[in-house]
NUGU-208641 format. One line per field, with one value per residue (C-alpha): residue in one letter; x, y, z. Coordinates in Angstrom, 1 decimal, decimal comma. Example, Ala and Ser with C-alpha at 12.3 -4.5 7.8 and 13.67 -1.06 7.14 Angstrom:
% NUGU-208641
residu	(a|s)
xx	(12,3|13,7)
yy	(-4,5|-1,1)
zz	(7,8|7,1)
***
This chain:
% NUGU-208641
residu	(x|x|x|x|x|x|x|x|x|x|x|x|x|x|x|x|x|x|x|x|x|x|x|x|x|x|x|x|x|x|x|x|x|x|x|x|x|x|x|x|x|x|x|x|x|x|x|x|x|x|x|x|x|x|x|x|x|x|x|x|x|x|x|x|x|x|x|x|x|x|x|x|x|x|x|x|x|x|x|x|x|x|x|x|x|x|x|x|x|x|x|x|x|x|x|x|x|x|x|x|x|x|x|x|x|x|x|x|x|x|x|x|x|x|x|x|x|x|x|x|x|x|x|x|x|x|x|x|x|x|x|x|x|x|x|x|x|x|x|x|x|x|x|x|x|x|x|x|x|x|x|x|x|x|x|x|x|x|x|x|x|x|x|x|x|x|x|x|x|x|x|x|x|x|x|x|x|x|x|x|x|x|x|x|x|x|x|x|x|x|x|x|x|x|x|x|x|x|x|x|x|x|x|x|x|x|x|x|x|x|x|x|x|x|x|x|x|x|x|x|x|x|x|x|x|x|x|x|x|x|x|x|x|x|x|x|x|x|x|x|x|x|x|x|x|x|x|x|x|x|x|x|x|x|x|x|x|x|x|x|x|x|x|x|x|x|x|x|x|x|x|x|x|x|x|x|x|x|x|x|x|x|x|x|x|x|x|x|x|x|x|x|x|x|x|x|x|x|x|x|x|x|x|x|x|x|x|x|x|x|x|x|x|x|x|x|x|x|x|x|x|x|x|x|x|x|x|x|x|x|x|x|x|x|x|x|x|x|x|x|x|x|x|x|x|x|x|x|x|x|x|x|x|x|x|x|x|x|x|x|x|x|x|x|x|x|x|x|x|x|x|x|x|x|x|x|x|x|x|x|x|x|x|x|x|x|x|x|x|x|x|x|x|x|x|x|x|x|x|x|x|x|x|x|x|x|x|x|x|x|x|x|x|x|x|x|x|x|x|x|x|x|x|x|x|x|x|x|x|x|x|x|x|x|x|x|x|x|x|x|x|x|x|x|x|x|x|x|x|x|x|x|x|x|x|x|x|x|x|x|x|x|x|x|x|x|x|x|x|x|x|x|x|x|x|x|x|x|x|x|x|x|x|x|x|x|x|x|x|x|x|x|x|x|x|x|x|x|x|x|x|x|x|x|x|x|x|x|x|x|x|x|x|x|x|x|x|x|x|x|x|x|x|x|x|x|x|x|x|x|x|x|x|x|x|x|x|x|x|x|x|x|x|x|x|x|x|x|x|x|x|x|x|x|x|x|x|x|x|x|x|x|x|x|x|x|x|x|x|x|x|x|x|x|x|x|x|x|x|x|x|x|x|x)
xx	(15,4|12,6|9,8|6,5|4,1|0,4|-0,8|-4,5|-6,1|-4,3|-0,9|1,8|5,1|8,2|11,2|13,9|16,3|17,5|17,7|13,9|11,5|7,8|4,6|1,4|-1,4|-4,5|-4,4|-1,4|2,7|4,7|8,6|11,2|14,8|16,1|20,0|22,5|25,0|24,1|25,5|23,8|20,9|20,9|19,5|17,8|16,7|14,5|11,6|9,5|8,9|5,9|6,1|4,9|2,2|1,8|0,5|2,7|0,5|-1,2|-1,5|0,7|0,3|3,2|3,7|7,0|8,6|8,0|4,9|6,5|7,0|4,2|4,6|2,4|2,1|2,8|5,6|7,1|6,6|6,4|5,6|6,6|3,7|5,8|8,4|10,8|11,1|12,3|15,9|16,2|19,5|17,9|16,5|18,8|16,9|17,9|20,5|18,9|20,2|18,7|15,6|12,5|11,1|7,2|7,3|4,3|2,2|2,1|-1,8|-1,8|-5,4|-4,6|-7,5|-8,2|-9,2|-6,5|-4,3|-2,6|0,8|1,3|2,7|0,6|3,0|5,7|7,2|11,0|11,9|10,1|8,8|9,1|8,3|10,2|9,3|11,9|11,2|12,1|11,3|8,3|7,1|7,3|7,9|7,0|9,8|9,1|12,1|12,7|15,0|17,5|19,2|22,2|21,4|23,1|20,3|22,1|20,9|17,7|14,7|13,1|13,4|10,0|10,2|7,2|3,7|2,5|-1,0|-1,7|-5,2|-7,8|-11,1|-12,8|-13,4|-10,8|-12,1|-13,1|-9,7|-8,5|-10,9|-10,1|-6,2|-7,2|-8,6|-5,4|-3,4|-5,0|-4,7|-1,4|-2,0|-4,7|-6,0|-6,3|-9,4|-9,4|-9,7|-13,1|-14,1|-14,6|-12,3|-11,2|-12,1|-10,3|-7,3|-3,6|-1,1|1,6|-0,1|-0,8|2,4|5,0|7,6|7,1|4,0|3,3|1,0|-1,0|-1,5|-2,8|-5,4|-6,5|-7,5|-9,0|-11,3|-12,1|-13,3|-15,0|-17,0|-17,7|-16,4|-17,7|-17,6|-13,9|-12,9|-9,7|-6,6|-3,0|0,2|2,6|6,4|7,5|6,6|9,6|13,2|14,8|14,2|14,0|13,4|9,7|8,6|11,1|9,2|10,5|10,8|7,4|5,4|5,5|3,9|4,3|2,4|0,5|-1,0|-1,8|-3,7|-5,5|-6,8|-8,1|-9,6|-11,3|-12,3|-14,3|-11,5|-9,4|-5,7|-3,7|0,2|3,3|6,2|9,4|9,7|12,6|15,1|17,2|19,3|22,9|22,0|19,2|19,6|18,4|21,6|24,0|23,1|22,6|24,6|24,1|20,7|21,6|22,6|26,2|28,3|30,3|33,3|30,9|30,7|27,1|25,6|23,4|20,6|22,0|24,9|22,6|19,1|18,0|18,7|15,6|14,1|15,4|17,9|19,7|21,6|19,3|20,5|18,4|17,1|17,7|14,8|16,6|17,7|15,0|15,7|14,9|11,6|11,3|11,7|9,3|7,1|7,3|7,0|4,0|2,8|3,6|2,0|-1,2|-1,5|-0,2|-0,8|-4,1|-3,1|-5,9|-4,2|-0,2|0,6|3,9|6,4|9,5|8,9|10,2|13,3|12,9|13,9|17,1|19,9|23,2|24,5|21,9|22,9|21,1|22,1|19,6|17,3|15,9|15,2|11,6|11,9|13,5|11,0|7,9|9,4|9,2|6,2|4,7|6,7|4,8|1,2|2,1|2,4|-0,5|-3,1|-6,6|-5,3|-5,2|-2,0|-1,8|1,9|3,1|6,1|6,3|7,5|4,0|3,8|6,3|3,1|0,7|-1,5|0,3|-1,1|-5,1|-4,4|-1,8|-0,9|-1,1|0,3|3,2|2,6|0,3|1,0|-1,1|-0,2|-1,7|1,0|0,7|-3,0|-2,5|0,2|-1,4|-4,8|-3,0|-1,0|-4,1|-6,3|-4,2|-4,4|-7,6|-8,6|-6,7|-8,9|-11,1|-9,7|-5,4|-6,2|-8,1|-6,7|-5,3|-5,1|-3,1|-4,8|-7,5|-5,8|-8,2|-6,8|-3,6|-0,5|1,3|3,8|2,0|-1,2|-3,1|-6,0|-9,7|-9,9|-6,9|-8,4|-11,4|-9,5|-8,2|-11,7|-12,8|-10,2|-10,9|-14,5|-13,8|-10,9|-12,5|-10,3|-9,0|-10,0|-8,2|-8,2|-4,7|-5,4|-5,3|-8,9|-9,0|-8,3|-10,4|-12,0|-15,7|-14,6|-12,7|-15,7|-18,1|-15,9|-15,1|-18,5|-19,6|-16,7|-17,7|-21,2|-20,1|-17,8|-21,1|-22,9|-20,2|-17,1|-16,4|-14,2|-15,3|-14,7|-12,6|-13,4|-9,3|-6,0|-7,2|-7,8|-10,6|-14,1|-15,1|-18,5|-19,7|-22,9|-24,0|-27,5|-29,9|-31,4|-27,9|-24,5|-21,8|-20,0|-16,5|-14,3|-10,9|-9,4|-5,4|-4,8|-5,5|-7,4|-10,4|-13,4|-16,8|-17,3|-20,5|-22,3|-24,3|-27,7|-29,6|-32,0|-33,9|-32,7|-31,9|-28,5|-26,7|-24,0|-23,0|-21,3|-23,7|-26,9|-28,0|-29,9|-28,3|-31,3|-34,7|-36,3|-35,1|-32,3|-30,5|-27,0|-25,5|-22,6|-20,4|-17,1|-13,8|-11,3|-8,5|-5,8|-7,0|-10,4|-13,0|-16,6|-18,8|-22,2|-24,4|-27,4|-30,3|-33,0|-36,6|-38,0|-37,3|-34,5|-30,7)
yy	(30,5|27,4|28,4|27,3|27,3|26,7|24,5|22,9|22,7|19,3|20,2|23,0|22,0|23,3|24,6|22,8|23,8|26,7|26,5|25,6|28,5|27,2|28,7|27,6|27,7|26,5|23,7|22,4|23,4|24,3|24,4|26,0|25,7|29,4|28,9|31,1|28,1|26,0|23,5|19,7|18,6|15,3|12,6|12,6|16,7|17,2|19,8|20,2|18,2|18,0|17,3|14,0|12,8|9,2|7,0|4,4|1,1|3,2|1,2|2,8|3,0|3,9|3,3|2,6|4,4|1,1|-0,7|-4,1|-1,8|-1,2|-0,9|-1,8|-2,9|-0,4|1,9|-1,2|-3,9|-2,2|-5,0|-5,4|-6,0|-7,3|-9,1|-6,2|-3,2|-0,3|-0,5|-4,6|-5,8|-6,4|-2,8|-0,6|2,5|3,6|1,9|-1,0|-0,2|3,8|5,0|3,1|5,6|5,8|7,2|9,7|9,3|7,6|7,0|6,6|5,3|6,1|7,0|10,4|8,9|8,8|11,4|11,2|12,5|12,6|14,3|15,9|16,3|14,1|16,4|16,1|14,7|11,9|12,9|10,7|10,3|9,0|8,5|9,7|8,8|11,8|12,0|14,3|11,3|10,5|12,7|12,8|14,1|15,1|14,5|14,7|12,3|15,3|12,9|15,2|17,6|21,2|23,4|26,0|22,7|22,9|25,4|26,1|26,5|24,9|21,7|19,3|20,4|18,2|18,1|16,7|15,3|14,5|12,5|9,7|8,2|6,6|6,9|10,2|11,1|9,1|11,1|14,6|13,5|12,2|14,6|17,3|15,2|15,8|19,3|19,1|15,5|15,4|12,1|10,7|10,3|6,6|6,7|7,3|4,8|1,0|-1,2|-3,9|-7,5|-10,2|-12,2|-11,7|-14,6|-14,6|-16,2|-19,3|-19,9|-16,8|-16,4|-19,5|-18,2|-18,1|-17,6|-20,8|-20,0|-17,1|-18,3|-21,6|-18,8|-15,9|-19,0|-20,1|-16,9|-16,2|-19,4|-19,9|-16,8|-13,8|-11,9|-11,2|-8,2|-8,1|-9,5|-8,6|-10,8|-10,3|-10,7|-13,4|-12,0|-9,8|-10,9|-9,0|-7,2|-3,1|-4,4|-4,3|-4,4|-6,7|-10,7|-13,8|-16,7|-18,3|-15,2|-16,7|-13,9|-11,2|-9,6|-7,5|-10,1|-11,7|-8,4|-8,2|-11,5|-11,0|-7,5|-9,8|-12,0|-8,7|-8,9|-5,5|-6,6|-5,1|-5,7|-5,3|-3,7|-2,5|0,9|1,8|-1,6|-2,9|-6,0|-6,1|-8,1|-5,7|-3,6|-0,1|-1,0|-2,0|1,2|3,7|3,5|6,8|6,6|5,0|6,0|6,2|6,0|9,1|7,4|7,3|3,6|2,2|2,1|-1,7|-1,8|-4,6|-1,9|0,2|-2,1|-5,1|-6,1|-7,7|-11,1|-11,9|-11,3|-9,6|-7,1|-4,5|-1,0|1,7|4,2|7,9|10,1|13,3|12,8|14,3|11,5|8,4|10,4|10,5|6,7|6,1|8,3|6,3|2,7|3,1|4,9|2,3|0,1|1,8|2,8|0,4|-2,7|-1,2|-1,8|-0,4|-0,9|-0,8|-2,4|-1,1|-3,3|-2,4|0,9|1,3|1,7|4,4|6,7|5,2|7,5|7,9|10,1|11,9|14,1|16,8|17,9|19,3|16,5|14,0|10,3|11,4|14,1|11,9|9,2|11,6|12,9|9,5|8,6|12,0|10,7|7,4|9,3|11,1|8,0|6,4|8,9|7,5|3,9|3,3|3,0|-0,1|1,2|-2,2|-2,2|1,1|4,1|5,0|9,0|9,7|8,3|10,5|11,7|9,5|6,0|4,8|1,9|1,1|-2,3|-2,6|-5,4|-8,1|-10,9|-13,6|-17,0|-20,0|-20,5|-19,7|-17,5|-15,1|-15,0|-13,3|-10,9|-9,5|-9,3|-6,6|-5,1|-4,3|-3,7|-0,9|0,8|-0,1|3,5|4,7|3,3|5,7|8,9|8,3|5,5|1,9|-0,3|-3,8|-6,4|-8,9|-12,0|-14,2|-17,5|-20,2|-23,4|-25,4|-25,5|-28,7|-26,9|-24,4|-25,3|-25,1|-25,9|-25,0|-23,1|-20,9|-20,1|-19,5|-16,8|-15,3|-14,5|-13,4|-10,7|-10,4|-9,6|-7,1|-5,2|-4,1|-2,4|-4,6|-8,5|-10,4|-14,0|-15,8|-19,5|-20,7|-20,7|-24,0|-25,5|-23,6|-26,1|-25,6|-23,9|-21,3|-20,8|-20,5|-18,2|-16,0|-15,1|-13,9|-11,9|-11,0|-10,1|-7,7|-5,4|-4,7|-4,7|-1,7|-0,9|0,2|-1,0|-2,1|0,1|-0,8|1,2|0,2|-0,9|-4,2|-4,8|-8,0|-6,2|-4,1|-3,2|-2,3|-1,0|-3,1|-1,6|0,3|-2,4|-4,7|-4,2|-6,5|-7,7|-9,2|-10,4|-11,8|-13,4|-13,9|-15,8|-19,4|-17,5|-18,0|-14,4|-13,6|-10,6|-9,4|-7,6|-4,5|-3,3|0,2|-1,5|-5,3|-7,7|-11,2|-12,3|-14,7|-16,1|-14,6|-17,8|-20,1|-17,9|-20,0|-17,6|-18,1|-16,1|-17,2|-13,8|-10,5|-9,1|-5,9|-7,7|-11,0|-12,7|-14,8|-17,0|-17,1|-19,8|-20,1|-18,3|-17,1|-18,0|-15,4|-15,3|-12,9|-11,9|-10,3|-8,0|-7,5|-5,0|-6,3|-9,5|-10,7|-13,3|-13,0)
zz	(24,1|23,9|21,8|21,7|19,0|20,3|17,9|19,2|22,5|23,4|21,5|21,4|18,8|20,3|18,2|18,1|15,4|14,7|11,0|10,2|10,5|11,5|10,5|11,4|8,1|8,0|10,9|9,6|10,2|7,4|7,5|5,7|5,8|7,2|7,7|5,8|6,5|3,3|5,0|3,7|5,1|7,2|6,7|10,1|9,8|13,1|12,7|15,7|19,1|20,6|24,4|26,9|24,2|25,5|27,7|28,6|27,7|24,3|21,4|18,3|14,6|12,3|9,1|6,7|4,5|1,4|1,4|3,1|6,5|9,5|13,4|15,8|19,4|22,4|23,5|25,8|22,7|19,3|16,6|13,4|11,3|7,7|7,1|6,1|8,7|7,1|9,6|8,6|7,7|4,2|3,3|5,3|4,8|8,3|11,3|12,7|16,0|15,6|17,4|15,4|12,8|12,2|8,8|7,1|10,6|13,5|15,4|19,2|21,0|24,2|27,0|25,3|22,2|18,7|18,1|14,8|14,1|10,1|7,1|4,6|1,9|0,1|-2,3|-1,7|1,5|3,6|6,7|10,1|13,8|16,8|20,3|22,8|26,8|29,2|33,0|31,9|29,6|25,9|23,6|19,9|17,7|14,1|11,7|7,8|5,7|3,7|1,9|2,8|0,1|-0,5|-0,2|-2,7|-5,1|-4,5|-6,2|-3,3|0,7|1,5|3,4|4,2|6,4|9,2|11,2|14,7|15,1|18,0|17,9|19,8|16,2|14,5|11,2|11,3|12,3|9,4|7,0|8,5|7,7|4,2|3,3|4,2|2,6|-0,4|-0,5|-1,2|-3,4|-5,1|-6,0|-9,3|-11,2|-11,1|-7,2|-7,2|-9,7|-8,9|-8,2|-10,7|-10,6|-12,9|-12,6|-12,6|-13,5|-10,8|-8,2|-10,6|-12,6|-11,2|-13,8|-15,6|-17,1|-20,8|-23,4|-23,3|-19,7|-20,0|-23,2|-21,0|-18,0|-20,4|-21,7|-18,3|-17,9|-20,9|-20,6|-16,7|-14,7|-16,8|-13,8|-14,1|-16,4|-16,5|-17,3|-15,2|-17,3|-14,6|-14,4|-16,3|-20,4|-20,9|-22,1|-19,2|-16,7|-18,3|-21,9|-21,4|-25,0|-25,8|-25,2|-23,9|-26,4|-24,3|-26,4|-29,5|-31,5|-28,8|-26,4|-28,4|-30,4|-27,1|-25,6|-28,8|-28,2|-24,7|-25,7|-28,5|-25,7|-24,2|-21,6|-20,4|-20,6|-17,8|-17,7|-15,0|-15,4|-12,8|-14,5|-12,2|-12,6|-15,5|-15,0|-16,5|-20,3|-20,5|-23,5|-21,4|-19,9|-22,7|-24,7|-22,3|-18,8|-18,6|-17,5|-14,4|-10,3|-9,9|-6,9|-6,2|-7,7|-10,8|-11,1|-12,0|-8,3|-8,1|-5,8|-3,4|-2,4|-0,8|0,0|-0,7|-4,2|-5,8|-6,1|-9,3|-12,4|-10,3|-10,2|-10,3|-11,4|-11,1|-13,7|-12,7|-13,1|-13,0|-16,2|-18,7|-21,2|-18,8|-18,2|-22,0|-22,3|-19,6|-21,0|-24,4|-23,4|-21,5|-24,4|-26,8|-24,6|-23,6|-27,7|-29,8|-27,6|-25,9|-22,3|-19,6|-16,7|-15,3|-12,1|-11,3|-9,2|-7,4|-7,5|-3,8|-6,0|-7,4|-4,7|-4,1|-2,6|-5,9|-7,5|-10,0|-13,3|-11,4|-8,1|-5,2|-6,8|-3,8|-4,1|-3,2|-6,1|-8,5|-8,3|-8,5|-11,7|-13,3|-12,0|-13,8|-16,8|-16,5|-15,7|-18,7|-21,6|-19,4|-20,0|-19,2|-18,1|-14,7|-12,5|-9,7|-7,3|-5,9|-3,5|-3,7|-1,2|0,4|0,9|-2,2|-4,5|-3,5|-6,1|-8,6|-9,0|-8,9|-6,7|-3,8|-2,7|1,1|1,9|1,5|-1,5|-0,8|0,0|0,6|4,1|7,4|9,2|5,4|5,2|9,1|8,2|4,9|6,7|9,3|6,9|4,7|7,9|9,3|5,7|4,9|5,8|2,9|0,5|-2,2|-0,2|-0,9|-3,5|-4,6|-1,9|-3,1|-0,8|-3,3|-4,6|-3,7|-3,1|-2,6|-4,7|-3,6|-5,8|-6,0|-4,0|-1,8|-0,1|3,5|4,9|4,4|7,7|7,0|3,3|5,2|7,2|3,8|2,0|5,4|5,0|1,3|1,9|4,7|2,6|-0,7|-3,2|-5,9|-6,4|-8,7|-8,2|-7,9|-8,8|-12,0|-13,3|-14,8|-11,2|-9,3|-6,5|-5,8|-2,5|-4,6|-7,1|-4,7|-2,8|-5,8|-6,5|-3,5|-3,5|-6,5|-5,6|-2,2|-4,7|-7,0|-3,9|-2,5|-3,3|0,3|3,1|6,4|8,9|12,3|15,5|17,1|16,2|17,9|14,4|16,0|14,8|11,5|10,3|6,2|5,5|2,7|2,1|3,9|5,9|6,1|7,4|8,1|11,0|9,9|13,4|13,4|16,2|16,8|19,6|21,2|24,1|23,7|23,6|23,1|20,7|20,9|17,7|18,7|16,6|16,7|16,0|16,2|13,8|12,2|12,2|9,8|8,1|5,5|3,6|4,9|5,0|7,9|10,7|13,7|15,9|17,0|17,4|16,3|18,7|19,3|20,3|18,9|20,6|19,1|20,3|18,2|20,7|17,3|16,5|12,8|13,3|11,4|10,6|8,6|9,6|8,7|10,6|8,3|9,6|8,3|8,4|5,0|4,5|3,8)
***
């Protein structure tokens, strides 16, 4: 018999399988596996349906399970937003020819306003939504990933809660969610602080960085950019990939010596490591194989057999975090590194693989579960230092890093600068509830082998000063153009202004407003196509407008609306409406 569960005004949820019980708690639905049949649970577990949900032109948002994943577009032409869809040939988390998943939530602005579909926890098993087209309409399906477990494995029943959301606001639907979410996440301490500001190395010299680099940029900024605090040595220090506290031959001295000297420098050292990855000359690896995800035929299990297999010294093999003493050694080099070395921030890479699918040392332990285990570990020999999650699995680090980064890696180039600025844009609404957003690097100087031009960086600190959340500069310092000082500062000068992200009212993604002070707020527009289209900027009350980069006024007398023309694809400007009669 169909059963209905009335769940809000504009919503019932409909049973669909007869081994998950549903109970409705505080707004939200909470699931629990109910069979006597133990039998595992799929990998594609469906939970609830709710019935002919969506207009046929709406406008979607859904999100991926890793970081590098977001869907846009409508139900008739669903775009992917990065370069690597969950279901690509490269990642394989699901078929690419299977329905499209819209993992954690999935936002629909549609006549009646935005209704948001989304998970509220990430404990065990990722949550999912697909759209399913009946002759009634289309459907919205709720799913969970089982990872084929035994539920005689596991320590408890419970599955994973879900909310369904109305408002005419898209923020404030955003918030409402947020704030749910952390109910069953709460968010770290370092959420609420600001954001950081310094520089990080990869951007400037990748892998090929090494300790004179980074002394030529720490005395750039301790002589002419004193606004940058801190310092991020990314990949490139470490003899291999899982030896972490084990230096390449370009540290003479090691990296310790080498954060001593920046903290010397009144500089806070941050540092990156892969927690989850060892490559094969690694000593992790050597002395402990044990430690790693095995087939079922108990061979060591590399992460190109199941997903894509790293950007470099590969193979990857992939820690397992069931086993209590890989969460010790986790524990303990962070540790070592926050305490002996003095490290204030860890921005954690490739932590998507973390919740690869193997065989664990534990059964009835999840991907999901195994990964939030070592990511406790991690918290653990952290303590007070901040954590940065970079391609990481989105929902699965709730509550368990300071800062998430939102987007693909920057590149100097145009088509980059547009992707990243989505990517970020649709998560923007995460920052300072989930965690600090980071919107990658500030990339304003030209490589000898990557550059563009001055209108597409123009683009990129367009999106840099709408964003918020992190700002670490990407160029080397030393080289920094005028353009790229000048830039920097002002960038500089909004985060101490507020810390805050600008605020979009649609997934249109053209038009966001920040309050920067009482009597200012900002208008930052971003236009995607060669057609040509007047925005126009709308005032409570009379005001000057100008530029924000420029400070030219571009009014004669105070006005409540201001309309401005973007006719290029990528074109942006910033402006800003200031309330009183005194100058910007």
């Amino acid at each position: 018999m169909t059963e209905y569960l009335p769940f809000s005004n504009e919503v019932d949820a409909l049973a669909i399988n007869p081994s998950i019980s549903i109970t409705k708690r505080n707004h939200e639905l909470y699931f629990q596996y109910a069979s006597l049949n133990f039998e595992p649970l799929s990998t594609r577990t469906a939970l609830t349906k709710f019935e002919n949900q969506i207009e046929s032109d709406a406008r979607l948002l859904g999100d991926g399970f890793q970081m590098l994943c977001q869907t846009s577009g409508t139900v008739n032409q669903l775009v992917d937003i990065g370069r690597c869809p969950d279901n690509s040939p490269s990642y394989r988390i699901y078929d690419e020819d299977a329905p499209k998943r819209f993992y954690n939530y999935l936002v629909i602005e549609q006549s009646s306003g935005f209704t948001l579909f989304g998970f509220t926890s990430c404990h065990r098993f990722a949550g999912f939504f697909e759209l399913h087209t009946t002759s009634q309409g289309i459907d919205v399906i709720a799913f969970i990933d089982g990872e084929d477990s035994l539920p005689q494995d596991w320590q408890t029943n419970q599955l994973e809660s879900l909310v369904v959301l109305h408002g005419d606001d898209m923020d404030s639907v955003f918030s409402q969610f947020a704030k749910m979410v952390s109910n069953h996440h709460p968010a770290k301490v370092g959420v609420s602080q600001a954001s950081p500001i310094g520089w990080c190395s990869w951007y400037a010299y990748y892998e090929n960085v090494d300790r004179q680099h980074v002394l030529d940029n720490v005395h750039v900024m301790e002589q002419e950019q004193e606004m940058l605090e801190w310092v991020l040595l990314d990949d490139g220090y470490q003899a291999f990939m899982g030896d972490w506290l084990s230096p390449s031959d370009k540290f003479s001295g090691g990296v310790k010596a080498l954060i001593e000297n920046i903290r010397s420098k009144g500089k806070k050292p941050a540092i990156w490591i892969a927690p989850f990855i060892a490559e094969a000359e690694s000593e992790v690896f050597q002395q402990h194989p044990d430690w790693f995800l095995k087939h079922t035929d108990d061979t060591a299990l590399k992460a190109e057999d199941v997903t894509y297999g790293g950007w470099r010294c590969t193979p990857w093999y992939i820690l397992d975090c069931s086993n209590p003493d890989v969460l010790s050694h986790l524990t303990q080099v962070v540790k070592t590194m926050r305490e002996e070395w003095g490290i204030e921030l860890f921005k954690l890479d490739a932590n998507y693989w973390g919740t690869l699918k193997g065989q664990r040392c534990r059964p009835g332990v999840t991907g999901v579960e195994a990964y939030r285990l070592g990511m406790q570990a991690i918290n653990k020999g952290a303590g007070e230092a901040l954590i940065l999650g970079c391609n990481a699995p989105m929902w699965p680090s709730l509550g368990l890093v300071d800062a998430m980064r939102v987007s693909d890696d920057v590149e100097r180039d145009a088509h980059r600068f547009e992707q990243i600025a989505k990517e970020t844009f649709l998560r923007s609404w995460q920052h300072q509830r989930l965690w600090l957003i980071d919107p990658d690097c500030a990339t304003l100087t030209s490589l000898p082998n990557q550059g563009t031009d001055r209108s597409s960086y123009e683009f990129h600190r367009n999106v840099l000063l709408a964003s918020g959340g992190l700002l670490l500069s990407g160029d080397p310092l030393p080289e920094l153009t005028p353009f790229a000082k000048e830039t920097l500062e002002s960038l500089v000068s909004r985060q101490k202004q507020t810390n805050n992200t600008s605020v979009f009212q649609s997934l249109m993604l053209n038009h966001s407003v920040l309050k920067l002070t009482e009597q200012r707020r900002l208008h930052c527009l971003f236009h995607y196509t060669e057609k040509g289209t007047d925005y126009t900027l709308a005032s409570e009350y009379p005001c000057d407008w100008f530029d924000f980069w420029t400070r030219e006024k571009l009014n004669q007398e105070p006005s409540h609306i201001h309309i401005v023309t973007l006719n290029q694809a990528r074109e942006s400007r910033a402006i800003v409406a200031v309330f009183s009669s005194e100058a910007y």
